[in-house]
Structures are given as C-alpha cells and as structure tokens.
N, C-alpha and C positions, 0 to 999 in steps of 0.2 A: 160418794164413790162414783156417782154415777158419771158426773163430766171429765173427771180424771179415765174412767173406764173408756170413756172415746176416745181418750188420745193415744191408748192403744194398737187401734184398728185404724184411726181418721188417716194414718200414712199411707194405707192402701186404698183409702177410694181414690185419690189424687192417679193412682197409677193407672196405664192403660192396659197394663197385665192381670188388671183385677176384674174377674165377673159377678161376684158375690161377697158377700159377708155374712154370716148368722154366729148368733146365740145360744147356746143351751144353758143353761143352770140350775146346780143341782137341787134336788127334793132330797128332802130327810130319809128318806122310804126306797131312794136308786140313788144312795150315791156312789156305788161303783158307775155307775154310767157315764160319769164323767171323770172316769178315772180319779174320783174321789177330791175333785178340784170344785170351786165354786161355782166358779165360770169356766165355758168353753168357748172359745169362737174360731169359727172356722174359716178359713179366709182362701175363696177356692181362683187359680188364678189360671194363665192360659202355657206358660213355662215352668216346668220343674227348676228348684232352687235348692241350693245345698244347705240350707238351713230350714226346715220344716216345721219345726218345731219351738214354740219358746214360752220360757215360765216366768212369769209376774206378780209380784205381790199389789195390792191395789186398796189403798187400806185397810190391811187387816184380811183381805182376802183372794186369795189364790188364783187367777189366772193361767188357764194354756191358752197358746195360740196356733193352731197345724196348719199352715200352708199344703195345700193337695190340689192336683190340677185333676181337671172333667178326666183326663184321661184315664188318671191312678182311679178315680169315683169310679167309673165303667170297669176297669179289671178289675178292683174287687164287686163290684156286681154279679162281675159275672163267676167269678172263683167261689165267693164267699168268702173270702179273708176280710180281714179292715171292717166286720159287718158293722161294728160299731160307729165309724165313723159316716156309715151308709145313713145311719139310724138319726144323728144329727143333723146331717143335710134336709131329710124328713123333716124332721121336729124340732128343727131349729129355729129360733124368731128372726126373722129376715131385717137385717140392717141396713143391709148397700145389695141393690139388685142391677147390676147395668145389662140396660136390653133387657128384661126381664128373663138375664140368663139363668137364676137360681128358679126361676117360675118354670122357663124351657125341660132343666135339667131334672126337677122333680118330678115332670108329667113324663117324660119319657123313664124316670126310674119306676115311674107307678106302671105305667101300660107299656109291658116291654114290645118292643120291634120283633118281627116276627125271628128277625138273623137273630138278637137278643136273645131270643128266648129259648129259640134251637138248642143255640153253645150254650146256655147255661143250661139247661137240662141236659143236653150231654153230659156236664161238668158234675153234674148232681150224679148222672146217671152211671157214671163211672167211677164214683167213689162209693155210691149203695153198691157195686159188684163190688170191689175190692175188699172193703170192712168185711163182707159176708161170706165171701170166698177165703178169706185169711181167720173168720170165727170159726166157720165150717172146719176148718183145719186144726188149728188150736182144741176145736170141741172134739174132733176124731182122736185129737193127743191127749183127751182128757184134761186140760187145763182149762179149765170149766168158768175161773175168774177170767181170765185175760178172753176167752170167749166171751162172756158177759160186754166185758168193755167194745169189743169190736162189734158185737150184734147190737150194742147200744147205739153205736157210731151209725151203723146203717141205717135203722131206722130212723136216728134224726135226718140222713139224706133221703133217705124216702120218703119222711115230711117236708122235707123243703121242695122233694118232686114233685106232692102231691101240691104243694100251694103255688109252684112256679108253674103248671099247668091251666092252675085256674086264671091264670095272667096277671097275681100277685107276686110280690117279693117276698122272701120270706124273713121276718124280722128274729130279732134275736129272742123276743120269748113265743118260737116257733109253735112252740105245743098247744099255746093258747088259740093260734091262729088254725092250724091241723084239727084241733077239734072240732068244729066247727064245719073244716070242707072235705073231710076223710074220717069221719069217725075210727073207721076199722082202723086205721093206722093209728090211731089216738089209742086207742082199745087194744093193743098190742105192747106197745111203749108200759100202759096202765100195768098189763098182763107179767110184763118182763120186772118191770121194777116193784111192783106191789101185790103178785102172785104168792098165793100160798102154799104153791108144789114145791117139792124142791129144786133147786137151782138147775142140775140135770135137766129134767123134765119140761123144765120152762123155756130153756136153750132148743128143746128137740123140738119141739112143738113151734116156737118160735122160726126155727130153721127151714120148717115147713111152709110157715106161711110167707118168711120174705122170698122164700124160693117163687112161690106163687104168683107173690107182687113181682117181682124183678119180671118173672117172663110176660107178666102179665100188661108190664110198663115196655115192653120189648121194644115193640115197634115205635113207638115215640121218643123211645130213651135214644134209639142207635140211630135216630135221623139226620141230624148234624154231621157224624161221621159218613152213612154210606151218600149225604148231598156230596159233602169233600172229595170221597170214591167217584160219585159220577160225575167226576169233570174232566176224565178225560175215560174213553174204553181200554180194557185191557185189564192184563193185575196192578198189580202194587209189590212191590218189597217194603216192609217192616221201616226200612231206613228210611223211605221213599215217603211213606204216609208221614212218618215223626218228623220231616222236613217242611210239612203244610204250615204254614201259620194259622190257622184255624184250629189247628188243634193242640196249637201248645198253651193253652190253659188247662189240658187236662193231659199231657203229655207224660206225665210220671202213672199214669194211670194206664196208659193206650194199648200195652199191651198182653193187662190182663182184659180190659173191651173185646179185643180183636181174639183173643183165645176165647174169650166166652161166647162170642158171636159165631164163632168158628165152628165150634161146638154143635150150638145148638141153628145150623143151619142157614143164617142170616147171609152171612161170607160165606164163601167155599176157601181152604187152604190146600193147595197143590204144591208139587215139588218140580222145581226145575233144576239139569244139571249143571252140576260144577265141572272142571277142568281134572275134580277128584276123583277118581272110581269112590267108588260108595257115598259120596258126599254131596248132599243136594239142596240147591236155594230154599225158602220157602215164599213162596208167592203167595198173593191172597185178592181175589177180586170179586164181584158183587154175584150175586144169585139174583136171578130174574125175578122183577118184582111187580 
C-alpha cells in the first residue's frame, strides 16, 4: 500500500503552494478521529482551493485528503471550530516539511503569541458569558434539561479558558487536560454530570460558582476587547466596535460581552441624543483603568 499511498500526496510536494504534508492513522481505540477513515493526510498549502477535500480508496483502504491553508489552521485556533483538524497537524507524522514550515506552524500553535492568546481568550471568554447567561435564563424558566445543556457548554469554555491561559491549546479531550491545570473546574464538570442532588440543585449551586469564575476571570477575559477600545479615546457605538476586525471571531457573541461588562462596571454605557425627543444613542467607552 504503501508506495501506491505516495502517489497520493507526491503531486503536492512538486508544488510551490505547498508547505507541509502529514499523516495521521487511525487506532482501533479513536477511530472517530479520523473521521472513521484509515488514513488522513493533511496537505496545508499557502492559497485556498475550491476543492479541499478528497476520498481514496488505496487497497483496500480509505483515504481523506483536506487541503487547508496556515490561514484557515489559525482561525480555527482561535474560534475553536475545525479543533480536529488542529489536533492532526499536532500529531501528525510529518511527510513533506518545506522550510520547516509544519515545524514553524506547530511551535507557534503550541506557545501562543501574546495577540494569539488575547483574541482567543476573548473568544472563550465570550462564549462562557453566553452559555451561562442563556442557562441562568432557561434555569429561572424552569427548563432545568436545556439548562443542564447550556451550563455544560460553559463550563467546557471555562476549561479551555482555564488551559488557554496556562499558554496551552486546548485539545479536544479538554477534560483530561483541565484536570490537571484547574482542578476546581475539573471538580465542577465531575459535580454537574456525576452529582447525587437532584438535577435542580446541582444547576443552582453550579450557577453560583461559574458566576464566580466568570467575574473572577474578568479582567483577563475582557482584555482583548477594552485593547481594541483603547485605540482610539472617546465612546464607541455598538455598530462602531462590531466593525473592528479584531473582533469578529467572536462577533455573534459581542454584544452580550458589552452588556455584561456594562453591568458590572468594566465599560461605562451612556446615552446620547437623537434627532428624536425621547429617543437615545447608546454609547459605550472604557472606565479608568
């Protein structure tokens, strides 16, 4: 299989749009992790291509091939979408390295840059307020399952806050990782899904303590946004901030951030008038820090 398997891939080292090539294949024990294919091979290039994707048979055995540029690798980095494919760039056996760009791109996904690490903890930090703020809701409506679901949600983003501040990435079996560098968060997850209270009680109690972590991650979580704020003095309009490119990886999120920060102090939100009697902008600029 195996010299039929290079002829595969061998069309893209030839190319000058090519910086890498890797390997993964699958274990009896994860084979969802390669999407249940034998072989994976990643082939990371420098132009996006309208074909990304391709399937192979290679005697007898199954082939994908994903074309993905450094670019798409770094947004999902920093979203957390595609984690999987994060995850084979890691642990993938290296084939074709030019420049030792797969060498380059793995050390900067391990030790993120300090901008890196910002927006992705924004990114994290803005989806732990969402999930919790939308359980908190649901749990006042007494829908106590679909709370469950959203408090689960946060706290997996509050694990990947708590391991993207250690200046790791958080992989996809997060928990194993969280254990290790935040117990209490570990201890919480344990609390919620393997608790002996009933379900009620386990919501309430839990709601307390990510209430805790959120404020407690405050100043770290809203760094990223109030840097973007102080680039220039003055307010902001609502329209004016979701216009930054810096923040639209977490743009569908921004403006329950901005109400939460608002809330508790971070921002100040003021009204300015309209052309309307009773009717007034809402402005929002930094609080002295």
């Amino acid at each position: 299989m195996e010299e039929k398997f290079q002829h595969i891939y061998k069309e893209f080292e030839n190319s000058p749009d090519t910086l890498g090539i890797l390997s993964v294949r699958k274990k009896e024990t994860q084979e969802s992790f390669t999407d249940f294919f034998d072989v994976i091979v990643v082939v990371i290039v420098k132009m996006e291509t309208q074909t990304n994707v391709k399937h192979y048979d290679c005697d007898g055995r199954s082939v994908a091939l994903h074309l993905v540029t450094e670019k798409e690798i770094f947004h999902w980095m920093i979203t957390g979408a595609n984690r999987k494919v994060i995850e084979w760039v890691f642990k993938g056996r290296i084939l074709f390295n030019r420049n030792e760009a797969v060498t380059s791109l793995r050390e900067r996904l391990n030790n993120f840059h300090a901008v890196d690490q910002e927006q992705k903890i924004g990114v994290e930090f803005a989806k732990l307020i969402r999930y919790f703020e939308d359980g908190k809701s649901l749990y006042n409506g007494l829908n106590f399952l679909d709370a469950f679901h959203h408090f689960l949600r946060a706290l997996q983003h509050l694990a990947r806050l708590n391991i993207i501040e250690q200046g790791r990435y958080p992989e996809i079996t997060v928990w194993e990782q969280v254990r290790d560098i935040e117990p209490e968060t570990y201890k919480l997850y344990q609390e919620l899904v393997l608790g002996e209270e009933p379900l009620e009680k386990r919501l309430e109690l839990l709601m307390i303590a990510i209430e805790f972590a959120i404020r407690s991650n405050l100043k770290i979580g809203s760094v990223h946004l109030l840097t973007v704020m102080e680039k220039r003095t003055g307010s902001w309009t609502f329209e004016e901030l979701a216009g930054q490119r810096e923040v639209q990886e977490y743009i569908i999120d921004l403006e329950v951030v901005i109400a939460y920060l608002a809330d508790h102090g971070v921002i100040e939100k003021f009204e300015k008038d309209s052309s309307t009697p009773g009717v007034s902008y809402l402005n929002y600029h930094l609080q002295e820090r």
